[in-house]
SEVEXZA-293908 format. One record per atom (N, C-alpha, C): residue in three letters; x, y, z. Coordinates in steps of 0.05 Angstrom, whole numbers, plus 5000, padded with zeros to 4 digits. Layout:
# SEVEXZA-293908
AlaXYZ ...
# end
This chain:
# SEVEXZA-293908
Unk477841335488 Unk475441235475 Unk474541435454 Unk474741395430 Unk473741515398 Unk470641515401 Unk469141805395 Unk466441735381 Unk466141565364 Unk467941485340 Unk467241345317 Unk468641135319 Unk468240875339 Unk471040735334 Unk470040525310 Unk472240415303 Unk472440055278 Unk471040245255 Unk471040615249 Unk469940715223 Unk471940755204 Unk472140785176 Unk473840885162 Unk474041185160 Unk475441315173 Unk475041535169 Unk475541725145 Unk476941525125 Unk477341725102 Unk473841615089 Unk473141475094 Unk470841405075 Unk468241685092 Unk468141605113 Unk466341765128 Unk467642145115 Unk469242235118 Unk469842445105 Unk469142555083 Unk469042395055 Unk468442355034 Unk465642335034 Unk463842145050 Unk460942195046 Unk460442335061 Unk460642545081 Unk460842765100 Unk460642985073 Unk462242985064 Unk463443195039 Unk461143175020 Unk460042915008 Unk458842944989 Unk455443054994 Unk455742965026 Unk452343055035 Unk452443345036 Unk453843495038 Unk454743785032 Unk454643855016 Unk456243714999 Unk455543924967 Unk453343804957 Unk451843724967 Unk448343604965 Unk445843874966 Unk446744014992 Unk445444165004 Unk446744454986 Unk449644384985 Unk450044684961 Unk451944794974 Unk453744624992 Unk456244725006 Unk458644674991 Unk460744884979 Unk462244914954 Unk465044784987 Unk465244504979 Unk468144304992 Unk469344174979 Unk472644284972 Unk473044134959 Unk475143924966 Unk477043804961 Unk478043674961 Unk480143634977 Unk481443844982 Unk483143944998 Unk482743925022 Unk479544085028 Unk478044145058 Unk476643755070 Unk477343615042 Unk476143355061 Unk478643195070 Unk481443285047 Unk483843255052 Unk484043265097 Unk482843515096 Unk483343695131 Unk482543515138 Unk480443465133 Unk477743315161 Unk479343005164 Unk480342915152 Unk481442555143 Unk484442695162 Unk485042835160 Unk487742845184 Unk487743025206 Unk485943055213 Unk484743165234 Unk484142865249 Unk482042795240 Unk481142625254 Unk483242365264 Unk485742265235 Unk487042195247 Unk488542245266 Unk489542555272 Unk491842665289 Unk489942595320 Unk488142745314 Unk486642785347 Unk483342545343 Unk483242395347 Unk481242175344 Unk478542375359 Unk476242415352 Unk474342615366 Unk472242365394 Unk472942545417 Unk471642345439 Unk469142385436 Unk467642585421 Unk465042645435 Unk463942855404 Unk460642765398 Unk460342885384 Unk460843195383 Unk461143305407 Unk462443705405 Unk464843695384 Unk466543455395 Unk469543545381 Unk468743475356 Unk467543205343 Unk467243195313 Unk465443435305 Unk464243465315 Unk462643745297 Unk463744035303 Unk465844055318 Unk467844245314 Unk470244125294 Unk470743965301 Unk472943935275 Unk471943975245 Unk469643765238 Unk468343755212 Unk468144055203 Unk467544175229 Unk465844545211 Unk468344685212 Unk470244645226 Unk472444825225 Unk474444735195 Unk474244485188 Unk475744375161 Unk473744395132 Unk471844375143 Unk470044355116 Unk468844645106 Unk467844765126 Unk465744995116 Unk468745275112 Unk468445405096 Unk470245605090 Unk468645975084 Unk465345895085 Unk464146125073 Unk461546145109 Unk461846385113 Unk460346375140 Unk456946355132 Unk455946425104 Unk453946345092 Unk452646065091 Unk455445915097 Unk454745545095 Unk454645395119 Unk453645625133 Unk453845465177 Unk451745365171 Unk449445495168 Unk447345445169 Unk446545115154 Unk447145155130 Unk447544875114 Unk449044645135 Unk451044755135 Unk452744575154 Unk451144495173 Unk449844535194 Unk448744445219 Unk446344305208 Unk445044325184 Unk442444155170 Unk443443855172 Unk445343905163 Unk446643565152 Unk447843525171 Unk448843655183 Unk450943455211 Unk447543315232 Unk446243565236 Unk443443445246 Unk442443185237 Unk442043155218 Unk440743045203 Unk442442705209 Unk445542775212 Unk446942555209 Unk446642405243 Unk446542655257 Unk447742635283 Unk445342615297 Unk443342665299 Unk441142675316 Unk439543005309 Unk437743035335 Unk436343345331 Unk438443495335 Unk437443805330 Unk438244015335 Unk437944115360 Unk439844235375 Unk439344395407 Unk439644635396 Unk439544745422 Unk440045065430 Unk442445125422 Unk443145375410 Unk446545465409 Unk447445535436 Unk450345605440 Unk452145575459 Unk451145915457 Unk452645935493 Unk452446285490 Unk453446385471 Unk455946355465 Unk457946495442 Unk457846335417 Unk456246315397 Unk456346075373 Unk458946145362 Unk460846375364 Unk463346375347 Unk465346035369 Unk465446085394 Unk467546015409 Unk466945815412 Unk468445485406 Unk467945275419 Unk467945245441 Unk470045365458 Unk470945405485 Unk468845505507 Unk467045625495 Unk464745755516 Unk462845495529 Unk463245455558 Unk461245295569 Unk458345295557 Unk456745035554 Unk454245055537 Unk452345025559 Unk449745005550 Unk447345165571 Unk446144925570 Unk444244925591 Unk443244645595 Unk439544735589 Unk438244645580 Unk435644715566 Unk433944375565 Unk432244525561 Unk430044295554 Unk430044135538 Unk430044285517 Unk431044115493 Unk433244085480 Unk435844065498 Unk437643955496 Unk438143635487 Unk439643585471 Unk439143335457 Unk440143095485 Unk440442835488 Unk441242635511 Unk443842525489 Unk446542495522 Unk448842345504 Unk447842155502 Unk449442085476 Unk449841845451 Unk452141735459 Unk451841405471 Unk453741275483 Unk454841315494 Unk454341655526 Unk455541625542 Unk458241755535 Unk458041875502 Unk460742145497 Unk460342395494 Unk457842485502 Unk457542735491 Unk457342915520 Unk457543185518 Unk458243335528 Unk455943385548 Unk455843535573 Unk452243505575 Unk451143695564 Unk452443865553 Unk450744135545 Unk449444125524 Unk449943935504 Unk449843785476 Unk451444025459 Unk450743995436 Unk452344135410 Unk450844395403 Unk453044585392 Unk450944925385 Unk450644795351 Unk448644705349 Unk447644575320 Unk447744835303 Unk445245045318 Unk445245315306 Unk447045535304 Unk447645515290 Unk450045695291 Unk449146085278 Unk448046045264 Unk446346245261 Unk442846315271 Unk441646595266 Unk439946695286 Unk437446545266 Unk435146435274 Unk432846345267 Unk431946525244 Unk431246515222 Unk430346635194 Unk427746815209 Unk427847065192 Unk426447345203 Unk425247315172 Unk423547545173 Unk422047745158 Unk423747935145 Unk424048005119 Unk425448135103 Unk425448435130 Unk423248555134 Unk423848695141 Unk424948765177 Unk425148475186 Unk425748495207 Unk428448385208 Unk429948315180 Unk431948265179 Unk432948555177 Unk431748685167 Unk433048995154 Unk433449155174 Unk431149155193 Unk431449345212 Unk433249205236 Unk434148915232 Unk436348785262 Unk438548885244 Unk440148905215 Unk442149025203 Unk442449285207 Unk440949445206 Unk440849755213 Unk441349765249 Unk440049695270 Unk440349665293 Unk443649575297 Unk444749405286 Unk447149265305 Unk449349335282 Unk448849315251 Unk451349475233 Unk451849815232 Unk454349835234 Unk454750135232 Unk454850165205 Unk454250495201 Unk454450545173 Unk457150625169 Unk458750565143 Unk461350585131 Unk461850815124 Unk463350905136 Unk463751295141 Unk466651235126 Unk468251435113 Unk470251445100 Unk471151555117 Unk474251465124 Unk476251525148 Unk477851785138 Unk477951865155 Unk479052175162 Unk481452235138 Unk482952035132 Unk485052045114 Unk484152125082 Unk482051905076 Unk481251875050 Unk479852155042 Unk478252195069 Unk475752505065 Unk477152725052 Unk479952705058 Unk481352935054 Unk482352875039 Unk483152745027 Unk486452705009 Unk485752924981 Unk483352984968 Unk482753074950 Unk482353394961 Unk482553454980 Unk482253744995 Unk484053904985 Unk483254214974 Unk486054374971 Unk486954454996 Unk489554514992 Unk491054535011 Unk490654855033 Unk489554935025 Unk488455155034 Unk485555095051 Unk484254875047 Unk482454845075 Unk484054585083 Unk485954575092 Unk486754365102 Unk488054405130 Unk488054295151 Unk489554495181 Unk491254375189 Unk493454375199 Unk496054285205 Unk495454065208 Unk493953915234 Unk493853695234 Unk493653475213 Unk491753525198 Unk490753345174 Unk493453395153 Unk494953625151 Unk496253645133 Unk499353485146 Unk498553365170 Unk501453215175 Unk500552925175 Unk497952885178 Unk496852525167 Unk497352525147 Unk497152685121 Unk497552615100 Unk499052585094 Unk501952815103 Unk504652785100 Unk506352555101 Unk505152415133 Unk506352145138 Unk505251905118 Unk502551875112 Unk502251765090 Unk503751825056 Unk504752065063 Unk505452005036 Unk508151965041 Unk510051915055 Unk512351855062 Unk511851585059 Unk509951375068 Unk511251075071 Unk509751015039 Unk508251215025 Unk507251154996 Unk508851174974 Unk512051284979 Unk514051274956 Unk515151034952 Unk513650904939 Unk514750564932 Unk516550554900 Unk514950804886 Unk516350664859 Unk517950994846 Unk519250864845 Unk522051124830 Unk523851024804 Unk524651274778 Unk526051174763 Unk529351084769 Unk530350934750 Unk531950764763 Unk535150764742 Unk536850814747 Unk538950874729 Unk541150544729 Unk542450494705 Unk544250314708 Unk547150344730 Unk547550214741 Unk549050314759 Unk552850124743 Unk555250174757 Unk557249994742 Unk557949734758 Unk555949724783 Unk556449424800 Unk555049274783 Unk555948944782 Unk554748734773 Unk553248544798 Unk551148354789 Unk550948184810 Unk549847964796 Unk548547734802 Unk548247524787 Unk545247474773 Unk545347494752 Unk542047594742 Unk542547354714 Unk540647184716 Unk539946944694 Unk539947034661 Unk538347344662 Unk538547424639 Unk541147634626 Unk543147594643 Unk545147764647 Unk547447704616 Unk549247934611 Unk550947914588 Unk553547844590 Unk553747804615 Unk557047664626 Unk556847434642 Unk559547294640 Unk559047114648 Unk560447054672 Unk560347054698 Unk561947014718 Unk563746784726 Unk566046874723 Unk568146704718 Unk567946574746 Unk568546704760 Unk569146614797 Unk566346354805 Unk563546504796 Unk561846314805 Unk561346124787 Unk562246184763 Unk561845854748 Unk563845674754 Unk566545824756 Unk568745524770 Unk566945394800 Unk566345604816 Unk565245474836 Unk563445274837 Unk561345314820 Unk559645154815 Unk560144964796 Unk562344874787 Unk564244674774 Unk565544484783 Unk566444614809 Unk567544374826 Unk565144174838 Unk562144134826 Unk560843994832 Unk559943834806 Unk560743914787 Unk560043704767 Unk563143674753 Unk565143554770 Unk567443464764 Unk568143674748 Unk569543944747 Unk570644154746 Unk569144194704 Unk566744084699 Unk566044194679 Unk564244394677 Unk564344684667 Unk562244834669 Unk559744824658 Unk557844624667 Unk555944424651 Unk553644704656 Unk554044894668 Unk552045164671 Unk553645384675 Unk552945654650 Unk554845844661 Unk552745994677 Unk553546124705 Unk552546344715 Unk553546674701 Unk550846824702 Unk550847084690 Unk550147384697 Unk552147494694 Unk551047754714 Unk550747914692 Unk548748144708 Unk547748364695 Unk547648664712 Unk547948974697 Unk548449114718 Unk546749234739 Unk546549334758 Unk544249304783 Unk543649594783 Unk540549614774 Unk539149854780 Unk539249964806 Unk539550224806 Unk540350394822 Unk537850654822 Unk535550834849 Unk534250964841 Unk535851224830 Unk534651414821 Unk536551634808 Unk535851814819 Unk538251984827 Unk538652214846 Unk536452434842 Unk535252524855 Unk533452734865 Unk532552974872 Unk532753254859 Unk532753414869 Unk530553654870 Unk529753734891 Unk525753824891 Unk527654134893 Unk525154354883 Unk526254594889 Unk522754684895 Unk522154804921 Unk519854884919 Unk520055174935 Unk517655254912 Unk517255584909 Unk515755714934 Unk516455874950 Unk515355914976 Unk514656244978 Unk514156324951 Unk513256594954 Unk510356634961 Unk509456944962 Unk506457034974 Unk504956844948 Unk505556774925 Unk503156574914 Unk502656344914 Unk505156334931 Unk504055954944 Unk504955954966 Unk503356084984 Unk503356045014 Unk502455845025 Unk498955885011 Unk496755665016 Unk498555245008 Unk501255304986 Unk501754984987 Unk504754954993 Unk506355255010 Unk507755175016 Unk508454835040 Unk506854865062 Unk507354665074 Unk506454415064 Unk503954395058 Unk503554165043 Unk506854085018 Unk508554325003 Unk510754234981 Unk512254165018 Unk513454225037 Unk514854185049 Unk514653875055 Unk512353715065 Unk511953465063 Unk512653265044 Unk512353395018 Unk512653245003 Unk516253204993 Unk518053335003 Unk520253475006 Unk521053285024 Unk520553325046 Unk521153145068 Unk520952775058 Unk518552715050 Unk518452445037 Unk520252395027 Unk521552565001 Unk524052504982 Unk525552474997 Unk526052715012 Unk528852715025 Unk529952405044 Unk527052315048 Unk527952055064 Unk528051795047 Unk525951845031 Unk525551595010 Unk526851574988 Unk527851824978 Unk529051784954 Unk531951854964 Unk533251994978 Unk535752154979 Unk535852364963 Unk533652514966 Unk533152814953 Unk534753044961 Unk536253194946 Unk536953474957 Unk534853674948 Unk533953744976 Unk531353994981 Unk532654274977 Unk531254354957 Unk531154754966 Unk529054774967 Unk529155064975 Unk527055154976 Unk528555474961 Unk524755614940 Unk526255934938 Unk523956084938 Unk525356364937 Unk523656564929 Unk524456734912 Unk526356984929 Unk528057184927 Unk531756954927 Unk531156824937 Unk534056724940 Unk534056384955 Unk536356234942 Unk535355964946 Unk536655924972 Unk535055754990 Unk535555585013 Unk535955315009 Unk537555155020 Unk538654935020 Unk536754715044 Unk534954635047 Unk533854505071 Unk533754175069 Unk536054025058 Unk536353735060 Unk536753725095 Unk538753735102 Unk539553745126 Unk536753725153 Unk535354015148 Unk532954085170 Unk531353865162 Unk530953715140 Unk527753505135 Unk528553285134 Unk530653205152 Unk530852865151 Unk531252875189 Unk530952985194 Unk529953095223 Unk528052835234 Unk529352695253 Unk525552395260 Unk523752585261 Unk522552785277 Unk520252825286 Unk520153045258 Unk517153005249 Unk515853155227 Unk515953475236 Unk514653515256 Unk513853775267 Unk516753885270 Unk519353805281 Unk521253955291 Unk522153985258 Unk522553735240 Unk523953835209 Unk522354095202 Unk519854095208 Unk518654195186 Unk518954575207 Unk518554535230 Unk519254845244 Unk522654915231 Unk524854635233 Unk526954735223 Unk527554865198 Unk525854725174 Unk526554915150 Unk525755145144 Unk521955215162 Unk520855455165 Unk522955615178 Unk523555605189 Unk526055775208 Unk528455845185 Unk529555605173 Unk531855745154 Unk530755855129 Unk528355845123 Unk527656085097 Unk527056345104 Unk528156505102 Unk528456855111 Unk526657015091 Unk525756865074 Unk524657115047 Unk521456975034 Unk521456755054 Unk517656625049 Unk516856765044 Unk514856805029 Unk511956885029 Unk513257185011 Unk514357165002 Unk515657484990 Unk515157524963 Unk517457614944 Unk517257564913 Unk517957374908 Unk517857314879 Unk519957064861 Unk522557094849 Unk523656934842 Unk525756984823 Unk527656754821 Unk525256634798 Unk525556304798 Unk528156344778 Unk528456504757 Unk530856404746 Unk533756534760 Unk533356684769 Unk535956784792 Unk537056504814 Unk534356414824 Unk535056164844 Unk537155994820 Unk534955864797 Unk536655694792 Unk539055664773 Unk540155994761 Unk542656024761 Unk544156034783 Unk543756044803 Unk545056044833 Unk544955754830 Unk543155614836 Unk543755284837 Unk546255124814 Unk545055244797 Unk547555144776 Unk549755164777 Unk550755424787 Unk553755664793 Unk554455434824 Unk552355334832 Unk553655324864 Unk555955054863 Unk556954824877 Unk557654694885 Unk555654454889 Unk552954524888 Unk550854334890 Unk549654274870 Unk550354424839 Unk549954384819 Unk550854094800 Unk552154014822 Unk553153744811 Unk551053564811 Unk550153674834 Unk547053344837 Unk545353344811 Unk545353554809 Unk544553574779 Unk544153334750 Unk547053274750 Unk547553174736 Unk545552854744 Unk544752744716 Unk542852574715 Unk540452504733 Unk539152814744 Unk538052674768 Unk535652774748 Unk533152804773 Unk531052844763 Unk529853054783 Unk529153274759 Unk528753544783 Unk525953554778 Unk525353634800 Unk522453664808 Unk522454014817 Unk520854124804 Unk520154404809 Unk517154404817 Unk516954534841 Unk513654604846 Unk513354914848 Unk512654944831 Unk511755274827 Unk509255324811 Unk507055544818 Unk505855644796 Unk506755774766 Unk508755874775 Unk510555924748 Unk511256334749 Unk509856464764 Unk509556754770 Unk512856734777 Unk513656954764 Unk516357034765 Unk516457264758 Unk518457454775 Unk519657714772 Unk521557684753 Unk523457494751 Unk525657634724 Unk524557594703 Unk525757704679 Unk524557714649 Unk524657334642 Unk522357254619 Unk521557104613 Unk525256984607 Unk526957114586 Unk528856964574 Unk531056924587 Unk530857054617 Unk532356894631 Unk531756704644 Unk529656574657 Unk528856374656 Unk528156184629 Unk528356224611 Unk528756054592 Unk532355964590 Unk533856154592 Unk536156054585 Unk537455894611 Unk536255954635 Unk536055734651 Unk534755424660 Unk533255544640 Unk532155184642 Unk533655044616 Unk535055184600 Unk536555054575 Unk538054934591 Unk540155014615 Unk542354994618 Unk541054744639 Unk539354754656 Unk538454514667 Unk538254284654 Unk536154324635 Unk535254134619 Unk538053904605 Unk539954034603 Unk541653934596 Unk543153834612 Unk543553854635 Unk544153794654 Unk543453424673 Unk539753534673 Unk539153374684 Unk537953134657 Unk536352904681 Unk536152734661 Unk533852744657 Unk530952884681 Unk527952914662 Unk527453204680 Unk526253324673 Unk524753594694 Unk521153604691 Unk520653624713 Unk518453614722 Unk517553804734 Unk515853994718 Unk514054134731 Unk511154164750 Unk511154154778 Unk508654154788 Unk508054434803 Unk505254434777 Unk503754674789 Unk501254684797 Unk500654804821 Unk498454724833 Unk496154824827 Unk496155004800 Unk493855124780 Unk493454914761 Unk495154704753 Unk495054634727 Unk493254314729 Unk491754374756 Unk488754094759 Unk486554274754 Unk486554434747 Unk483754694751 Unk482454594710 Unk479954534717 Unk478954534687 Unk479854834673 Unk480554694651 Unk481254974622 Unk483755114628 Unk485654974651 Unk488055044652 Unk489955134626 Unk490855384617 Unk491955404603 Unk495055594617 Unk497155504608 Unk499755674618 Unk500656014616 Unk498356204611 Unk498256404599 Unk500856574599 Unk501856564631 Unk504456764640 Unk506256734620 Unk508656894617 Unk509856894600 Unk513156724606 Unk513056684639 Unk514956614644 Unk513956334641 Unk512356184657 Unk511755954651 Unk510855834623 Unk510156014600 Unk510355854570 Unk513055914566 Unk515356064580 Unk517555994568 Unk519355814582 Unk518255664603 Unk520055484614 Unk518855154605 Unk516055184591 Unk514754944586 Unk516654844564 Unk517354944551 Unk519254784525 Unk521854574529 Unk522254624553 Unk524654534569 Unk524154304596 Unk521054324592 Unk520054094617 Unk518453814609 Unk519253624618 Unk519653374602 Unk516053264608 Unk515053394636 Unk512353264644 Unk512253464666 Unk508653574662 Unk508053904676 Unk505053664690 Unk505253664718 Unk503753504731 Unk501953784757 Unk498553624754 Unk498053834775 Unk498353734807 Unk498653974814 Unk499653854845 Unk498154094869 Unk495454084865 Unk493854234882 Unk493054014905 Unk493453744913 Unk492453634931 Unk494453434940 Unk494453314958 Unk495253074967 Unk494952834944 Unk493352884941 Unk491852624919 Unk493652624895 Unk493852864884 Unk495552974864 Unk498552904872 Unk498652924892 Unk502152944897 Unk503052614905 Unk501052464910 Unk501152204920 Unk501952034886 Unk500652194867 Unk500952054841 Unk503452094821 Unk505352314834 Unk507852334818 Unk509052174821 Unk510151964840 Unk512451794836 Unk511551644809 Unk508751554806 Unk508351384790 Unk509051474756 Unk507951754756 Unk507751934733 Unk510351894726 Unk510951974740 Unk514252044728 Unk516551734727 Unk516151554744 Unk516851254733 Unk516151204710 Unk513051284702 Unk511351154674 Unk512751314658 Unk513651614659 Unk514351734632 Unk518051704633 Unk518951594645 Unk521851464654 Unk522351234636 Unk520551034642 Unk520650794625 Unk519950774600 Unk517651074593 Unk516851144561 Unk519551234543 Unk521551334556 Unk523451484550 Unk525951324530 Unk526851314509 Unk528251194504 Unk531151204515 
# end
C-alpha cells in the first residue's frame, strides 16, 4: 500500500520542485530527475519515507532544511517535534503532544522530524551557542612548522616533515627516452598496430596509429654539505636526500673533508634506521669543507657517470677551504657534464642576501638556479622550481 496511490508522480515531483524554488531552494533538474525514480523504484508507504526521500533527492545545501520542512509542512499537514537525532532517519521518533495524527492509517506513530534545524535565536544567543559547541581552528602541528628554521626544529617534527615531503615529490624534469609507445600526436607511424587495426575495416588502413617517444624522469644526484656550518640543516638536507633517493632514484652523497656515498643507507623502510645509517657512515660531519676536492673526487670516481645528463642538486652555504679557482674549475667540468645544477643555500632566503664569499661567487657562474633552502617550506618548493626552469630551458 503507496502513500500516494492513482498520483503522477513525475507531475507531483515537478510541482514539489517548483514550490521550492518558490521559497528560494536552488533544485534543479537533475535532483527532481532523483525524486521521479526514487519514488518509482521504492513506492513511499508512509509520509516518513516520502519526506525522507523528497529531502534526501532534492535539498543539496544544509542551509535549505529549514526551507525544506516549510513547504513539505505546508503540503503535508503541521509541523511536530524533531526526532532525537534530526541527522538519522533510522532513529526511533518520540511520542509528544503535539505530535501530528496518521493520515490514512500510513504514517508512523511518532509522526515526521519536520524540524530539522534548532528554533531561530537572538544574534547574540546564536553567537554565544557557536562559541559553546564550535571549536576554534588551530593550525595542525605540520603546517605550524613547515616555515620553522631548522635549528628550532626537534627530531620529531623534523621526521613529520620529512615523511611529508617524501609523498610531496610529484613533479620532476623529464628527459626523452629511445622507447616508443602509442601517442595520437606522435611522428611515426606504427606499422604492427595499424595492420591490426585493419583487419577490421577489410585490411584498409582507413586510420594510421602513431607513436611518439616516452618521457622518462632524469637521473638525480644531491651532494649535501655536512660540515660545522651546517650542522643546524644537516638532518633536515638528509630527509630531503632520502625523498630523492626513493622518489626520484637519486644517488646521495654526502661531504665535508671527503665524499661519502649514502644511496644504499637512505632507501632503508624505516626513516629513523636510514637516517642513524648514513649518520654512522659520515666520519668527518660537522668538520671542515672542501667542496671542490669532493667534487673532483666525484668526477674522477666511477660514479661520475651518473653525472651525465642528470640534474645535480648541491646544498651548501658555499664556505670552503680550497682556493676559489679550484672550485671554479670544478664546477666547469660539472657543468658540462650535467644537464642543470642547482644550488641550495640555506642563507640565500635571508632579506639582502648577497653571495659575498669568494668561493661561492665563483661557483655562481656555473649554476643554472641558486634556490633558498632554510626550511621545509623552502625545500618542499624545489621539485617545482626546478621542473619550471627545466621546461624554460630550450
Amino acid at each position: 500500500m503507496t502513500f500516494l496511490p492513482a498520483v503522477d508522480r513525475a507531475a507531483f515531483a515537478v510541482a514539489l520542485a517548483d514550490r521550492l524554488r518558490e521559497r528560494g531552494v536552488a533544485v534543479g533538474l537533475t535532483a527532481t530527475q532523483d525524486l521521479v525514480r526514487a519514488l518509482d523504484a521504492v513506492p513511499p508507504a508512509s509520509r516518513t519515507a516520502l519526506y525522507w526521500t523528497a529531502r534526501i533527492t532534492l535539498v543539496r545545501d544544509h542551509a535549505d532544511l529549514a526551507r525544506f520542512d516549510e513547504v513539505f509542512d505546508a503540503v503535508f499537514g503541521q509541523a511536530v517535534l524533531p526526532a532525537p537525532d534530526r541527522g538519522d532517519p533510522s532513529a526511533p521518533p518520540t511520542r509528544d503532544a503535539r505530535t501530528a495524527t496518521p493520515v490514512n492509517g500510513h504514517d508512523s506513530p511518532g509522526g515526521l522530524p519536520w524540524v530539522t534545524l534548532p528554533p531561530a535565536a537572538t544574534h547574540t544567543e546564536h553567537q554565544e551557542a557557536l562559541e559553546a559547541t564550535v571549536p576554534d581552528r588551530l593550525p595542525s602541528d605540520l603546517a605550524g612548522v613547515v616555515d620553522t628554521p631548522f635549528e628550532q626544529l626537534g627530531a620529531q617534527e623534523a621526521e613529520l616533515l620529512g615523511r611529508w615531503l617524501e609523498s610531496a615529490l610529484r613533479e620532476w624534469p623529464v628527459r626523452r627516452s629511445r622507447r616508443h609507445a602509442v601517442r595520437p600526436g606522435g611522428h611515426r607511424v606504427a606499422v604492427r598496430e595499424t595492420a591490426a587495426r585493419a583487419r577490421r575495416t577489410g585490411w584498409e588502413p582507413v586510420r594510421l596509429v602513431r607513436t611518439g617517444p616516452v618521457d622518462r624522469p632524469r637521473r638525480v644526484v644531491v651532494l649535501c654539505d655536512v660540515s660545522r656550518s651546517m650542522q643546524a640543516q644537516a638532518q633536515a638536507y638528509l630527509h630531503l636526500m632520502r625523498a630523492l633517493t626513493l622518489g626520484a632514484h637519486a644517488e646521495a652523497f654526502a661531504f665535508a673533508t671527503s665524499l661519502t656515498r649514502l644511496t644504499p643507507a637512505l632507501t632503508h623502510r624505516s626513516v629513523r634506521q636510514a637516517l642513524a645509517e648514513a649518520t654512522d657512515r659520515v666520519t668527518d660531519r660537522f668538520g671542515g669543507t672542501r667542496i671542490a676536492h669532493c667534487l673532483t673526487t666525484l668526477l674522477a670516481s666511477h660514479h661520475g657517470g651518473s653525472l651525465r645528463g642528470a640534474v645535480v642538486l648541491i646544498a651548501s652555504d658555499g664556505w670552503d677551504g680550497d682556493p676559489a679557482e679550484h672550485l671554479a674549475a670544478a664546477m666547469a667540468r660539472l657543468r658540462r657534464r650535467a644537464h642543470m645544477v642547482v644550488w641550495l643555500n640555506p642563507r640565500a632566503g635571508m632579506p639582502g642576501f648577497v653571495p659575498r664569499t669568494s668561493t661561492m661567487a665563483a661557483a655562481l657562474p656555473y649554476v643554472d638556479l641558486l634556490l633558498p633552502a632554510g626550511t621545509f617550506g623552502a625545500l618542499l618548493r624545489v621539485p617545482a622550481e626546478v621542473a619550471r626552469h627545466a621546461r624554460r630551458r630550450p
